[in-house]
N, C-alpha and C positions, 0 to 999 in steps of 0.2 A: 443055546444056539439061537441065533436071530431069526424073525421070519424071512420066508423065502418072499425076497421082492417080485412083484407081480411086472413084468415090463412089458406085458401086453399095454398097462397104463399108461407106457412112458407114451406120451406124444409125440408126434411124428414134426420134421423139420417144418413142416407146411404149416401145421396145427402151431406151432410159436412164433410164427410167422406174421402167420391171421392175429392173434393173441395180443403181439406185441406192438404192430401196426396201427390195430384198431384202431388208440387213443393216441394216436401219435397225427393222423390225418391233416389236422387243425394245425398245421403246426407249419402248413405246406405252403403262407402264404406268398414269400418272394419269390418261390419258385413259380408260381402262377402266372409271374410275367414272363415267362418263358414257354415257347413251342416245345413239345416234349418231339425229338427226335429219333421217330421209332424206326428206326436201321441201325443202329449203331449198333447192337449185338450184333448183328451179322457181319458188320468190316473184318478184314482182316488187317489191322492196323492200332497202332498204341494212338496215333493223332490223325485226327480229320478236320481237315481243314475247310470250312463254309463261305458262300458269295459273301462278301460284305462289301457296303458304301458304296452301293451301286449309281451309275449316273448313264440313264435313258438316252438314247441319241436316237434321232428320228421321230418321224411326225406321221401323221395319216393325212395322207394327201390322194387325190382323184388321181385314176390312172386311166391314162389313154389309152383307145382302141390297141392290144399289142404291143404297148410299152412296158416298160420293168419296174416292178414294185420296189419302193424306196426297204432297204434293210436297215432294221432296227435293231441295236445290241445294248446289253450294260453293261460295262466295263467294271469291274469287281479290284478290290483289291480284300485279298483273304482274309477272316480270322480261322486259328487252327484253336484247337478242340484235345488240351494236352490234359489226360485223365489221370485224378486220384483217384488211392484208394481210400474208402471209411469204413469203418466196421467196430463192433464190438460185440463180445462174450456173452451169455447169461447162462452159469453153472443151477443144476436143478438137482441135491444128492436124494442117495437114494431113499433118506426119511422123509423127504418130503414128497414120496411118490408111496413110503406106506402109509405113511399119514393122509395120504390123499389133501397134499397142501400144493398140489401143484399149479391151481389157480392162483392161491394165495403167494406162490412165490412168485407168480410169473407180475401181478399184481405189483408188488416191491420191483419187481428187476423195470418195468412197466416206464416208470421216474425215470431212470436211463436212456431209455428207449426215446423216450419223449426231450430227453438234452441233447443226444445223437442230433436226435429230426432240425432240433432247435439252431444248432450251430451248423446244420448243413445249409437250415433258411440264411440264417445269417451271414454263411458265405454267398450266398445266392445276392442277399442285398450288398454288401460288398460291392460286388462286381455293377448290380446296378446301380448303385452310390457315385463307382467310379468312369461309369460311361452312358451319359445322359447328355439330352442336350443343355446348349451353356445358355438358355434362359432359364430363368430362374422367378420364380411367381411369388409377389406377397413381400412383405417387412419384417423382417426376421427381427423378433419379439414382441410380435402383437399375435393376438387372440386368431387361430384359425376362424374362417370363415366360408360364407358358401360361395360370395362375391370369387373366391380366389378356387376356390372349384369350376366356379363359369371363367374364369379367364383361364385355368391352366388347359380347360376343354376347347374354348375357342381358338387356344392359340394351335394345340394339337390339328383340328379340324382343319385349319385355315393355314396350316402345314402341308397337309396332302391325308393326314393320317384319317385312318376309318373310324368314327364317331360309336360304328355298332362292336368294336373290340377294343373299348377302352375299360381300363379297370384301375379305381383308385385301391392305393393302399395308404390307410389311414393310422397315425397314431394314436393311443390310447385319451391322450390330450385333444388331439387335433378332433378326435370323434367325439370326446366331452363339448369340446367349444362348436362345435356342427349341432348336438342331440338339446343342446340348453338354448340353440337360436332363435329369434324370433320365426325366421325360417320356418324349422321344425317345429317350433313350438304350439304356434295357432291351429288350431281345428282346421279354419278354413284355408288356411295355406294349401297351395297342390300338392306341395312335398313334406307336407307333415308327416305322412305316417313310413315315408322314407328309409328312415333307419331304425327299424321299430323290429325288427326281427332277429334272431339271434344266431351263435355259433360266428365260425372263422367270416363266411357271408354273410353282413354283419344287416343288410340291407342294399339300398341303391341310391344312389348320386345321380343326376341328373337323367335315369334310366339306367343304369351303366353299375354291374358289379362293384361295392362297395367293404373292402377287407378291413377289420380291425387287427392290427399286427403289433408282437411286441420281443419277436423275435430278430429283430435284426436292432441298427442305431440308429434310428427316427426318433429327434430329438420333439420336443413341446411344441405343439403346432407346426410338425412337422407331416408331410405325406406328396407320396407319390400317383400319376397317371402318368399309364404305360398303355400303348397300341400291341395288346398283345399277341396281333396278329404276325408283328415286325420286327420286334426288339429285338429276340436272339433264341438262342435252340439251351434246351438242357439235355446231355447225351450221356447217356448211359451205357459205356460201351459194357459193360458186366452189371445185369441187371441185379438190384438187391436180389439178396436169397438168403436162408439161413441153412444150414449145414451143422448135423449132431457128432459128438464123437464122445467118444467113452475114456474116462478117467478112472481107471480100477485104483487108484493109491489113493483118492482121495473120495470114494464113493458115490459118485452123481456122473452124469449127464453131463457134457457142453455143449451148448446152440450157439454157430457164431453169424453173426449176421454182417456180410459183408458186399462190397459193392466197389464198383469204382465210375467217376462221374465226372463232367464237368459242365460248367456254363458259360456259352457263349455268345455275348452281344454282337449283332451284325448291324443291327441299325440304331446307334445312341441316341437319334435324334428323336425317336418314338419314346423316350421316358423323359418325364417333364417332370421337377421338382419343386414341391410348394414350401417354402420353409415360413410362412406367414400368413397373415389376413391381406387381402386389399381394402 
């Protein structure tokens, strides 16, 4: 007779949760351009629809002793907010709970977890690939540069956009040809030791959060700056969660981790794309 499984061991949905997230974090970057839209659990509705393409009418003007203040409105026309579902499995049987390998399995199942994260960034860039504004910075197949960091910031700035919620997302390439510039490179440059730090915040760009990304299709000296005060909301009407349930025919545990999400740009003109050097 087998020993008797101990399931006080088995971990709790929260505990594979934490477990499985952990190393997945890093992984968050396109989503960063986005506002995380914290109501959406509470709507009662499959789609929500947000202001978009706003355009300002009226001005501030002096108002006379007893006169009527001029009214100001933006006129909006909507983006809606139509949510998938994502989710996936990790079975844990019950040898790997007497063997006390349940770190080690969660470990393996971990890779999964971490491709999940990876292709939800990737739908993330997607959408920002496909609603940006239509300038476009730099010589598509020359060597990333810093010069084309300072123009894709000044042309944002000199847009209306706010200078202190800008955040580059850079390619693996485009940060190679940034980290070897003369730029970077000299001691006494100011922004020498810039990119000199490590994980997903890879450093900073002219002040300004700087992502190393390689989860989305940011081609060779390719990368993005986004106001990501403006761009667009990520709304989670079902927040990730994981959820255990019991398989008696097959002897384990199943943790399913599921959610439903979507992203959506309200202001395309806030993501500028650099596909070059200047």
């Amino acid at each position: 007779m087998s020993p008797q499984v101990d399931y006080d061991g088995v971990p709790t949905a929260t505990d594979v949760k934490a477990m499985l997230e952990e190393k997945t974090r890093e992984l968050y970057q396109f989503r960063n351009a986005f506002r995380i839209d914290q109501e959406a659990a509470t709507r009662n509705s499959d789609s929500v629809e947000f202001p978009s393409g706003g355009t300002f009418e009226g001005e501030m003007v002096e108002v006379e002793k007893g006169g009527d203040y001029p009214r100001a409105k933006l006129d909006y026309d909507g983006a809606v907010a139509a949510y998938s579902k994502y989710g996936f499995e990790v079975p844990i049987t019950d040898e790997d709970i007497k063997d006390s390998k349940i770190n080690f399995a969660l470990d393996n199942q971990q890779q999964m977890a971490r491709e999940e994260q990876r292709r939800l960034d990737a739908i993330a860039f997607s959408i920002l690939d496909a609603n940006r504004n239509g300038t476009v910075i730099g010589t598509d197949g020359t060597d990333f540069n810093y010069e084309a960091t300072v123009a894709a910031y000044t042309a944002l700035v000199d847009a209306g956009f706010s200078a202190d919620s800008l955040v580059f997302f850079l390619s693996p390439d485009a940060w190679g040809d940034m980290a070897t510039s003369s730029e970077f490179m000299s001691d006494t440059e100011t922004f020498a030791e810039e990119l000199r730090s490590t994980g997903p915040n890879i450093g900073q760009v002219m002040g300004r959060p700087a992502m190393l990304t390689n989860t989305g299709n940011l081609g060779a000296d390719e990368a993005f700056v986004v106001d990501t005060s403006r761009y667009g909301w990520e709304s989670e009407r079902d927040p990730f969660e994981v959820s255990r349930y019991r398989e008696d025919q097959k002897d384990q545990w199943v943790y399913k981790e599921r959610g439903r999400i979507d992203w959506v740009p309200t202001e395309s003109d806030a993501a500028m794309f650099i596909q070059g050097g200047v």
